[in-house]
C-alpha positions in Angstrom: 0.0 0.0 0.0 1.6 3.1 -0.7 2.3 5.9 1.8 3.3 8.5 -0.2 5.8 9.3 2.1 3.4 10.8 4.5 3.6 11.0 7.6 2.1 10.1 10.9 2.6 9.9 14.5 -0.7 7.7 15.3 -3.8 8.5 17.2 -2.9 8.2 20.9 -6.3 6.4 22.2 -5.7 4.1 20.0 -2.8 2.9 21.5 -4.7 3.1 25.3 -7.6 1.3 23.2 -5.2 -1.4 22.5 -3.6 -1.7 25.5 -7.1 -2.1 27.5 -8.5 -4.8 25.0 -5.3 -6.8 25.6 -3.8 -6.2 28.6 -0.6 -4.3 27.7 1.2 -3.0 30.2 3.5 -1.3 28.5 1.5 -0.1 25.2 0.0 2.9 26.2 0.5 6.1 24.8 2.6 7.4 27.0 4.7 4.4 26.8 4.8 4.2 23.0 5.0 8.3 22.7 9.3 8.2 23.4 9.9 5.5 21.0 7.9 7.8 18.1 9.5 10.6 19.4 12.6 8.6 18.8 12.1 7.3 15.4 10.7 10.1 13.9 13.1 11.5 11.8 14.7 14.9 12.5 12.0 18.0 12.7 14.4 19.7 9.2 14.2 16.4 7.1 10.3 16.3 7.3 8.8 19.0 5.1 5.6 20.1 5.7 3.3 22.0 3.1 2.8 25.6 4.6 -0.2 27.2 4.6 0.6 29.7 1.7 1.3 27.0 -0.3 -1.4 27.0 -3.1 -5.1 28.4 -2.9 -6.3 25.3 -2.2 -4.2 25.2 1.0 -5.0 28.8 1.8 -8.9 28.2 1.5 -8.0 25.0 4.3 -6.7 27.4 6.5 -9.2 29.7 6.1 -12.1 27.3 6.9 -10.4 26.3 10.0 -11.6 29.4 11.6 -14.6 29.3 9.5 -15.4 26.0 11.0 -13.8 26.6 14.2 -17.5 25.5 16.7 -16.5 21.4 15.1 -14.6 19.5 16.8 -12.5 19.0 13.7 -8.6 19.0 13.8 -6.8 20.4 10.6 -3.9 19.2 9.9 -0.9 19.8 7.1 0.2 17.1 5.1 3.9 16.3 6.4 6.2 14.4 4.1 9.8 12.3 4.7 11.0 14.1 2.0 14.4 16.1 2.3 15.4 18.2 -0.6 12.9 17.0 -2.4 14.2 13.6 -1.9 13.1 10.2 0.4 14.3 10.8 3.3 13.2 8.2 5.9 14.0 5.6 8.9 16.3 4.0 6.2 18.4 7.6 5.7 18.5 8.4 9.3 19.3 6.2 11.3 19.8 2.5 9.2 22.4 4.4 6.4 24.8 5.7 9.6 24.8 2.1 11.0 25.5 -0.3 8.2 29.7 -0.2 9.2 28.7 -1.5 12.9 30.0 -4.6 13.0 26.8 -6.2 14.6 24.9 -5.4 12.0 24.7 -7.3 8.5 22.2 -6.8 6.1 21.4 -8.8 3.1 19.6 -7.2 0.2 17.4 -8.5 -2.7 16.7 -11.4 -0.4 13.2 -13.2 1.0 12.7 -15.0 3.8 10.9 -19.0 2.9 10.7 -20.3 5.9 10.7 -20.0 9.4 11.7 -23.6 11.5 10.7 -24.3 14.9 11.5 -26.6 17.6 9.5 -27.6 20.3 10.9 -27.7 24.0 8.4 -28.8 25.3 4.9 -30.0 24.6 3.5 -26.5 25.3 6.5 -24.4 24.0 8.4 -23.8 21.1 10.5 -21.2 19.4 12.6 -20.2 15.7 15.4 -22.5 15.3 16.8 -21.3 11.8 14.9 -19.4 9.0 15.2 -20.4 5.3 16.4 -17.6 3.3 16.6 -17.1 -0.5 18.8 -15.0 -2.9 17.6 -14.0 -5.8 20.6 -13.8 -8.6 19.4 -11.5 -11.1 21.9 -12.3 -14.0 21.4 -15.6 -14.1 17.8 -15.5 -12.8 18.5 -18.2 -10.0 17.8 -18.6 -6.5 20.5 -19.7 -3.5 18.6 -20.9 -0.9 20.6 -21.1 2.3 19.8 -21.5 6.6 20.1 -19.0 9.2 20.5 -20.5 12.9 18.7 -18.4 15.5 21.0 -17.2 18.6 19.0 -15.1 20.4 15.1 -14.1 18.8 13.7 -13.2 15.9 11.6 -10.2 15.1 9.5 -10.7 12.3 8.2 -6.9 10.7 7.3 -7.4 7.2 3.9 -5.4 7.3 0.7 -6.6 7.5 0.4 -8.3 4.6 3.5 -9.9 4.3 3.8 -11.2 8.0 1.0 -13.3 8.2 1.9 -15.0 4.3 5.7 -15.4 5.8 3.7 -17.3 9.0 1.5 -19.2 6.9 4.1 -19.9 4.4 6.1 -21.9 7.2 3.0 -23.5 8.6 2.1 -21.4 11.5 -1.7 -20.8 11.4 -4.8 -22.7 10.7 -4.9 -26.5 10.5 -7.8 -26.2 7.9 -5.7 -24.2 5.3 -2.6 -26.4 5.5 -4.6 -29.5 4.9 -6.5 -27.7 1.6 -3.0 -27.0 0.2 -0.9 -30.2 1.6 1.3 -28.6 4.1 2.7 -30.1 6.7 1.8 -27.7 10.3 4.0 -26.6 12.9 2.2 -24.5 15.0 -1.8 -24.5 15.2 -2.5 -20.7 15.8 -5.8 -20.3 13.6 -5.7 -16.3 14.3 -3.1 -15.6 11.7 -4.3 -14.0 8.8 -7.4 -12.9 10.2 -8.2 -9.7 11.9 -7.0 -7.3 9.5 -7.5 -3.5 9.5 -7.8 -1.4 6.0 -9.6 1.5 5.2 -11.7 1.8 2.0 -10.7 5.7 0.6 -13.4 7.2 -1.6 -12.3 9.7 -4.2 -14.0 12.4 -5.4 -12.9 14.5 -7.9 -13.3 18.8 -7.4 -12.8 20.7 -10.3 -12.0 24.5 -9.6 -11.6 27.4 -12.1 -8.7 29.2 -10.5 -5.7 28.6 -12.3 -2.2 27.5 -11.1 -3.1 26.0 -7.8 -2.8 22.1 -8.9 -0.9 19.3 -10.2 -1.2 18.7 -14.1 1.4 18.5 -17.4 1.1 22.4 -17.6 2.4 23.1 -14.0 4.7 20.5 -13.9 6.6 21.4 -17.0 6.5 24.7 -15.7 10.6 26.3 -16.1 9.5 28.0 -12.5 8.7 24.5 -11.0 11.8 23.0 -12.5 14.0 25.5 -11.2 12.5 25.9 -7.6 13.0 21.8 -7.1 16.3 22.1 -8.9 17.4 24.7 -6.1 15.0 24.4 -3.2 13.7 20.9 -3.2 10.6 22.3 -3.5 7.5 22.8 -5.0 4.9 21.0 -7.3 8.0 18.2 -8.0 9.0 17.9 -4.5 6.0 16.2 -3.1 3.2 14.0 -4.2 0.2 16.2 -4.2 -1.3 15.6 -0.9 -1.9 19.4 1.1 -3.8 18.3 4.2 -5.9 16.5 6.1 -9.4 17.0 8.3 -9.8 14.5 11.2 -13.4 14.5 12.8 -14.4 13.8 16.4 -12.6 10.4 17.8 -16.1 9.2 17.9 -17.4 10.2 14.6 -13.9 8.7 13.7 -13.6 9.7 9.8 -11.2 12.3 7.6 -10.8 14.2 4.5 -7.7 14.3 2.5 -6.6 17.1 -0.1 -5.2 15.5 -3.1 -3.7 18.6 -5.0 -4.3 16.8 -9.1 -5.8 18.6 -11.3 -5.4 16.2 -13.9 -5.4 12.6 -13.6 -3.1 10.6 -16.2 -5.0 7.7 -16.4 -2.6 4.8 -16.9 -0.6 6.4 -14.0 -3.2 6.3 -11.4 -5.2 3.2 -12.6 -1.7 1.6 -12.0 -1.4 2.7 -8.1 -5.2 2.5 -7.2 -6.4 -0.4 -8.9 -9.2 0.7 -10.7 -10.8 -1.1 -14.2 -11.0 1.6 -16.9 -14.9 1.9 -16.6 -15.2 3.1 -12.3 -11.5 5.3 -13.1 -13.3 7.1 -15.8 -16.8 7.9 -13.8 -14.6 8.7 -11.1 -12.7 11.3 -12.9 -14.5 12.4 -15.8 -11.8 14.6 -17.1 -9.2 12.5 -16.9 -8.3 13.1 -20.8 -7.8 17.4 -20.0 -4.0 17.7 -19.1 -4.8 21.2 -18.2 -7.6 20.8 -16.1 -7.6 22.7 -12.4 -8.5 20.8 -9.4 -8.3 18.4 -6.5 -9.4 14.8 -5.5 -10.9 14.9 -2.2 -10.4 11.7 -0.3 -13.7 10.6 2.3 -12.2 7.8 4.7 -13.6 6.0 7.5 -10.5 6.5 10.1 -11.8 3.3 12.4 -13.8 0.8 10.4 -15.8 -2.2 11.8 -15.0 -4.5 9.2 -12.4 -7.1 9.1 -10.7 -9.3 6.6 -7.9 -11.4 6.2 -5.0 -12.2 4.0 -4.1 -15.4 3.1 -1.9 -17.8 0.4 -1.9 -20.1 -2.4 0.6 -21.9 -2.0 3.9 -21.7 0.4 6.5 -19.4 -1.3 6.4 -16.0 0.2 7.4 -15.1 -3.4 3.9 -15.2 -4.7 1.4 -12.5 -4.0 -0.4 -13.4 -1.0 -4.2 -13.3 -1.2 -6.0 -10.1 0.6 -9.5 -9.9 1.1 -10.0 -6.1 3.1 -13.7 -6.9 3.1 -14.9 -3.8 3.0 -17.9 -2.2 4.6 -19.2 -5.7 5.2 -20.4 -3.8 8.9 -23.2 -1.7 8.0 -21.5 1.1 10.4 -18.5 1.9 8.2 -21.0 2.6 5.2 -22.4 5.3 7.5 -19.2 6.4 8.6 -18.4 6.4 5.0 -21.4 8.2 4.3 -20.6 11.1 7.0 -17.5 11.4 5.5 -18.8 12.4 2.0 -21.1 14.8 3.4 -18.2 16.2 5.5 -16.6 16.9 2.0 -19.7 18.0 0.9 -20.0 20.8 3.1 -16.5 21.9 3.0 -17.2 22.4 -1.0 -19.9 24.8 -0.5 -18.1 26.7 2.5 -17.3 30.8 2.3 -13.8 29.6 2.3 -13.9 27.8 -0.8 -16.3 29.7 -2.8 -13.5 31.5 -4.1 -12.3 28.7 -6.2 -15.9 27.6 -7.5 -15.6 24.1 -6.4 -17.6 21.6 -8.5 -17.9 17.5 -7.1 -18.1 15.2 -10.2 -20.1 13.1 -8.8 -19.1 9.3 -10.4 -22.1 7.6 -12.4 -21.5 4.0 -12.4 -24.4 1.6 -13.8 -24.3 -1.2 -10.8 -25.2 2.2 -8.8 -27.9 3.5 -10.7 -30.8 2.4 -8.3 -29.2 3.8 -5.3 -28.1 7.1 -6.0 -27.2 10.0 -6.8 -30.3 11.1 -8.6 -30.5 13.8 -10.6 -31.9 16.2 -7.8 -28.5 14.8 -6.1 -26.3 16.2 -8.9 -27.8 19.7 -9.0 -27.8 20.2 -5.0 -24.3 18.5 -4.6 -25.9 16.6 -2.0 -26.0 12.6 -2.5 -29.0 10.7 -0.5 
C-alpha cells in the first residue's frame, strides 16, 4: 500500500484502546510516545506543506476558523522528503549504522521459511529461517539457513507477515490440509483480523488557475527551477496538502489531493481501478490542463475485518487479501458522513472562491441507489 511518504505519528487512544483490550502493560500512549519521538526522523528532514502554499491550501486554512465551533482537527500534510528527496528511517538512522560490526544486512533477499523446535509439549520457538537469494543475472535462486542465537523479530507489514507465518505452517490447521502442508504450530488467528480503510475519491474541479498538479504546471521552467534549487514545489511532493480529522467518535477524515489532472494509466496503476469506475470517477481524466483536487472521504476506524491469506507456500507469490470492505453496516455510514463532510467543506465561504464543482461518479451497478438527478444539482447525494 503506498504511503506517499506521509507522515504520521498515530492516534494516541488508539494505542490506550489497545492496550485495554489486551492487557498491555506497557503499550499505552505514554509508553509508546518516546519510541515515536525517537524514530521520527529529525524535525528539518520532514517537510511540511505551509499554509501559503497553493489556494487550495489557503482556503484550508481559512475554513479552520470558519469551521472553528467542530470538533475537527486540521492538519498539514507532512512528508519524509528532504530536498525533495526520500528521506526516511532507512536515511536516518539505518544508512549511519550499516559499518557496525553487529549489523549485516542482506539485500534482494526473502525470507521462505521460518523452522521451529519444540521444547516442550507447550513451547516452542525459531530454530533457523530459510532464506533465499535471488541472482538476477542468471535468474536463480540460492537458498541457504540462518540459525537463531537469540530471537527473531519478524516486521514485514501486515500483509507480508502473516503470508511469511502461513508460508512456514504457523496458522490454521484447515488451510494447511486444503493445500498439503505439513503444520508446525496450530494458531488459527493468523491472517485474520486485518484493519484497512476503503478511501473514496471524489474529484473537485475549480476554475482558479495555477493551484494544482497537471502536465502544464509540472513542466512549468519556475517549478523546474524551484525543485532544482530548493527541493521544493509541485515536484518535491506527491500532491497531498492536508488533512481533516473529525471527532474520535465520529472517527472519519478528509484528505486534499492537489491533481488537477489525472493521467489515467498512471493512477489506474497505483489505485487499482478497471477503466470503466476510473473514468466515472474522474470524468476529465483526458484534459491535461484541467484545475482541481481529489478529495479523499475515509472511515478512520472501520468495523470490518478481513484477512490475508496464500496459495501456496512461497512468500514469493502474492499473497491473497480480502479487506472486506464495509461488510459492517457502520463503516458505510461512517463512509457516508465522511462524503457529506466533503460535501459541506465544497460549498463553505472559504472555498467559494475557487468555485468548487464534485463530479459526482455515475457507475451503472449504482444507478438504483443514488445519486439522482436532484442529487447532482444540489451536490448533495442521499
Amino acid at each position: 500500500m503506498l504511503n506517499y511518504m506521509l507522515h504520521f505519528d498515530g492516534e494516541p487512544r488508539d494505542f490506550e484502546r489497545w492496550s485495554s483490550r489486551h492487557n498491555l502493560t506497557d503499550w499505552r500512549w505514554k509508553d509508546i510516545r518516546p519510541f515515536l519521538t525517537a524514530v521520527r526522523t529529525q524535525t528539518h528532514s520532514l517537510l511540511e506543506i505551509s499554509s501559503d502554499y497553493s489556494k487550495i491550501t489557503e482556503a484550508l486554512y481559512n475554513l479552520k476558523k470558519e469551521f472553528s465551533r467542530k470538533n475537527w482537527r486540521f492538519r498539514r500534510a507532512r512528508y519524509t522528503i528532504k530536498n525533495g528527496l526520500r528521506h526516511n528511517v532507512f536515511h536516518q538512522f539505518l544508512l549511519p549504522s550499516l559499518k557496525r560490526r553487529n549489523l549485516f544486512t542482506l539485500t534482494n533477499a526473502y525470507l521462505k521459511r521460518l523452522n521451529l523446535v519444540y521444547i516442550d509439549e507447550e513451547k516452542s520457538e525459531v530454530q533457523t529461517i530459510l532464506v533465499g537469494v535471488m541472482d538476477k543475472k542468471n535468474h536463480e535462486e540460492y537458498v541457504f539457513s540462518v540459525d537463531v542465537q537469540c530471537e527473531v523479530i519478524l516486521c514485514a507489514g501486515a500483509y507480508q507477515s502473516p503470508q511469511i507465518l502461513l508460508a512456514s505452517g504457523i496458522g490454521d490447521a484447515t488451510l494447511f490440509e486444503t493445500l498439503g502442508m505439513r503444520q508446525q504450530l496450530q494458531l488459527p488467528l493468523v491472517g485474520e483480523n486485518l484493519h484497512d480503510h476503503l478511501n473514496l475519491p471524489l474529484f473537485v474541479s475549480i476554475d482558479t488557475v495555477g493551484p494544482t498538479l497537471n502536465q502544464r504546471s509540472l513542466l512549468n521552467p519556475l517549478q523546474i527551477l524551484n525543485y532544482l534549487i530548493n527541493g521544493y514545489g509541485h515536484l518535491g511532493n506527491f500532491g497531498v496538502l492536508g488533512h481533516i480529522d473529525s471527532s474520535y467518535e465520529d472517527s472519519f477524515g478528509l484528505t486534499f489531493f492537489g491533481v488537477g489532472a489525472v493521467e489515467e494509466s498512471a493512477l489506474m496503476s497505483i489505485s487499482n481501478f478497471k477503466q470503466e469506475y476510473f473514468r466515472a470517477l474522474f470524468p476529465r481524466y483526458h484534459n491535461s490542463s484541467q484545475e482541481g483536487f481529489v478529495l479523499i472521504s475515509t472511515c478512520l476506524q472501520p468495523k470490518s475485518r478481513g484477512t490475508v491469506s496464500i496459495r501456496i507456500p512461497n512468500t514469493r507469490w502474492k499473497p491473497i487479501i480480502d479487506p472486506n470492505y464495509l461488510r459492517e453496516a457502520g463503516d458505510i455510514d461512517c463512509t457516508i458522513r465522511a462524503i457529506r463532510a466533503a460535501v459541506e467543506v465544497m460549498k463553505s465561504a472559504s472555498f467559494a472562491s475557487l468555485n468548487p464543482r464534485i463530479h459526482w461518479p455515475k457507475i451503472d451497478e449504482c444507478k438504483k441507489y443514488g445519486p439522482t438527478e436532484k442529487d447532482f444539482v444540489e451536490n448533495m447525494p442521499t
